[in-house]
N, C-alpha and C positions, 0 to 999 in steps of 0.2 A: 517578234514578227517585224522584219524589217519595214514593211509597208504601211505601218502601224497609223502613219501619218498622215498618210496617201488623201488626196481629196479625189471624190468622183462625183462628176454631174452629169452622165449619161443620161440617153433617153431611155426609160419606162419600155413595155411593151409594146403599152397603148399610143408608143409617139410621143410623150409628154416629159420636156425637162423636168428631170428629177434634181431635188435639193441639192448642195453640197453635203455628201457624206464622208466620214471616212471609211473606207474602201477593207480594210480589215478588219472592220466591226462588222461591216455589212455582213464580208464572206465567212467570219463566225459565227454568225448568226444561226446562217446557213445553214453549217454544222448541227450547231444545235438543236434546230430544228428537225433536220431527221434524224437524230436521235430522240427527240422528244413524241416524233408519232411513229416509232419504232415500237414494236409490242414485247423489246428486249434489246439484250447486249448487241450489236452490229461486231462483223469483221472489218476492218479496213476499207478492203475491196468497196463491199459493199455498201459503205457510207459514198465513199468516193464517187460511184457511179449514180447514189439518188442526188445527193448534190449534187454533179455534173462537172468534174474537174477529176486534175489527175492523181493519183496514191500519193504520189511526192507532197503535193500540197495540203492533201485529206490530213496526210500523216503528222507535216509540219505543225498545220492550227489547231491538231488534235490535242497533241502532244502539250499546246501551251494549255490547251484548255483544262487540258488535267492537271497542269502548274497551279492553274488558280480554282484548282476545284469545282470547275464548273463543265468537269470530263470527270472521270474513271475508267480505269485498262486492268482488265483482269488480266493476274502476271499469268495464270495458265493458257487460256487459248487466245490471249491480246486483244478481244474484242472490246470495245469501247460502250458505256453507257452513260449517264446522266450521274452528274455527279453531286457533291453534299451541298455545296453553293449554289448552283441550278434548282435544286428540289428547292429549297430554303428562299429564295425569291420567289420559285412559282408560290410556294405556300403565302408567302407576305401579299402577292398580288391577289388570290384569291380572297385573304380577311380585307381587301378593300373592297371588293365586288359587292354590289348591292343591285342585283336582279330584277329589283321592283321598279328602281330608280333610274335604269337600264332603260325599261321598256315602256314606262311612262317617258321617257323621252322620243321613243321609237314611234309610241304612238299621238304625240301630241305633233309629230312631223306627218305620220301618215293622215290623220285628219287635215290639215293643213293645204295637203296635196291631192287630197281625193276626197269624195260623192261621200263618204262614210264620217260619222261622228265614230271618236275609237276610246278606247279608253282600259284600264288596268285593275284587275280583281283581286283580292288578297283571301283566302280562306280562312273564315271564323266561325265560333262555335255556333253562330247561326246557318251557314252556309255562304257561297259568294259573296263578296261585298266590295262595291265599287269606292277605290281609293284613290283614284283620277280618270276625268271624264273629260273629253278635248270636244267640241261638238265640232263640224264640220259646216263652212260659212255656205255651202252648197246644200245638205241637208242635216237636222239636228233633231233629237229628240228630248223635249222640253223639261219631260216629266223625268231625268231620271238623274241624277246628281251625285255627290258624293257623299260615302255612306249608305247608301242604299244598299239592301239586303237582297238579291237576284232569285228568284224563284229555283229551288235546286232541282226539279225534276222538268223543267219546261220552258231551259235557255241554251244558248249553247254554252254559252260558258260552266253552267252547272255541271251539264254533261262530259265536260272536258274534265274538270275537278274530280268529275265520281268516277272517271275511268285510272284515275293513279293513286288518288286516294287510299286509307284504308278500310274496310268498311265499315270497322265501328266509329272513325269520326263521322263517316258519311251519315251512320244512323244515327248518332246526336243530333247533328242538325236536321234531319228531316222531323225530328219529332217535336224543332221550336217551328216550323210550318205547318201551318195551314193546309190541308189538303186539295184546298181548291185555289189556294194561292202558289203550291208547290207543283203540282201535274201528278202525274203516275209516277212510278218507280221505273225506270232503266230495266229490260233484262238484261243479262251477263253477257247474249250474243252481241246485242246492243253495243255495247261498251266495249265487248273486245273489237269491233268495229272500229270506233271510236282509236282504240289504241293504233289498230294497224294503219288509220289516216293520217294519227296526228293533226288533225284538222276536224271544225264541223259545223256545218252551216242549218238552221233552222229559219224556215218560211214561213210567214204569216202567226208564226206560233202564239206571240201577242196582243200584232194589229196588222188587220189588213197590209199586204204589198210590203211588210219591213220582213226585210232579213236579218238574221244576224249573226253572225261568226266569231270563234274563238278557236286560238292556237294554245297550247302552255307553254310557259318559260320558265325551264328547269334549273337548278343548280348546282353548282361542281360536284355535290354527292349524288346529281342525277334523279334528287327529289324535287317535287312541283314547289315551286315557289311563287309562281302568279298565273295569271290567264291573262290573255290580250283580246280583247272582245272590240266587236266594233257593229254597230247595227247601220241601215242605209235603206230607201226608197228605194229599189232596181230593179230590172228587170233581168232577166238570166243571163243575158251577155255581160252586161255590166259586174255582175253578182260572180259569175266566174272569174272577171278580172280581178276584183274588190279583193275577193278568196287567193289567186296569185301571188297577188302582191301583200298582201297577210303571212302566206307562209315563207315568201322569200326574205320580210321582216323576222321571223320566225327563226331562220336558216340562220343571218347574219348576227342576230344576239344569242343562238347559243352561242356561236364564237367567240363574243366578248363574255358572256357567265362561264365558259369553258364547261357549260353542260351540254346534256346530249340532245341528236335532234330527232325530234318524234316524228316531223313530217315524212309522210310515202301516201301514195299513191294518186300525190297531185300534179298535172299535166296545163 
């Protein structure tokens, strides 16, 4: 690539000087990029125009990327996909991911900035249990720490666990609770509810006026790997926004766990 060298500090979208980069790293990038949320081999053409540049250029960066393996061209219909060097970094940057450690960060900022104490669940044979708890310098709840064991039938966070869960783990752990310290059992309608939110907010379920919400954060195999809970004093304006911005936290770390995102039908 002749340009290989190139320095670029263009404005952004947003108006904002951008770094020095170099400028044919950027535009490979690029590349690779659509071919990595391509759902198969692309034509030429067709890369050419999601990238937004011309065949000549598609072809050129194509071509090296397949040099260094980090393309492949099938010799019969030429169409380009991901190559053995690309997979083999995605796969390395995946065994660094640590999903939990993700969103205990996510949530020790979102307490931070908002009304809500937040904090991060891990599933154990007894059921949820809280593995960081951020409280919130605006409201906090006192009693409830790390290590703490979450009521599985009458939190939200339980109820986010038991909808992806399987359900013979579910049923071990309900059988180390207490019946009147766990709530009722979930029906099926319940939870496939549940699923189709991605989201779930529960009111006064343990003390007066406290709300409390939970998201899951899944990982690269698109299995639960935590819950994001967050309880708060509010009132339902408030509580809708709390819930917003929960699942737009929600949105932006599956993109760093590169798992999938469960949020719909939040406005």
């Amino acid at each position: 690539m002749q340009d290989s060298l190139t320095s670029d500090s263009r404005d952004d979208a947003g108006g904002h000087r951008k770094a020095g980069t170099i400028q044919s790293v950027s535009t490979a990038a690029t590349f690779l990029r659509v071919l990595a949320n391509a759902s198969g081999p692309l034509a030429l053409g067709v890369i050419a125009k999601r990238a937004g540049t011309s065949g000549s250029m598609a072809h050129r960066y194509l071509q090296s990327l397949v040099r260094e393996e980090l393309a492949v061209q099938d010799p019969a219909s030429g169409h380009y996909d991901l190559g053995p060097l690309a997979l083999g970094v995605g796969v390395a940057a995946l065994g660094r991911l640590d999903p939990v450690e993700l969103a205990a960060d996510a949530m020790k900022d979102f307490a931070a900035r908002t009304a809500a104490s937040a904090g991060v669940a891990i599933w154990t044979e007894r059921g949820p249990t809280l593995v960081r708890w951020y409280r919130s310098a605006i409201f906090s709840i006192s009693s409830l720490g790390l290590g703490d064991v979450l009521p599985l039938d009458n939190t939200a966070c339980g109820l986010i666990f038991q909808a992806y869960l399987p359900q013979d783990r579910v049923a071990s752990a309900r059988a180390t609770q207490p019946e009147s310290f766990r709530g009722s059992p979930p029906t099926e309608d319940r939870l496939a509810e549940v699923r189709a939110s991605g989201w779930l907010e529960l009111q006064g379920h343990l003390l007066p006026h406290v709300a409390g919400q939970a998201v899951p954060v899944f990982d690269a195999q698109g299995e639960i790997a935590c819950v994001m809970t967050t309880v708060a004093n509010l009132g339902d304006a408030l509580s809708s926004e709390i819930g917003r911005e929960l699942s737009e936290v929600a949105i932006n770390l599956s993109k760093a766990t590169a798992g999938r995102v469960a949020i719909g039908g939040r406005s």
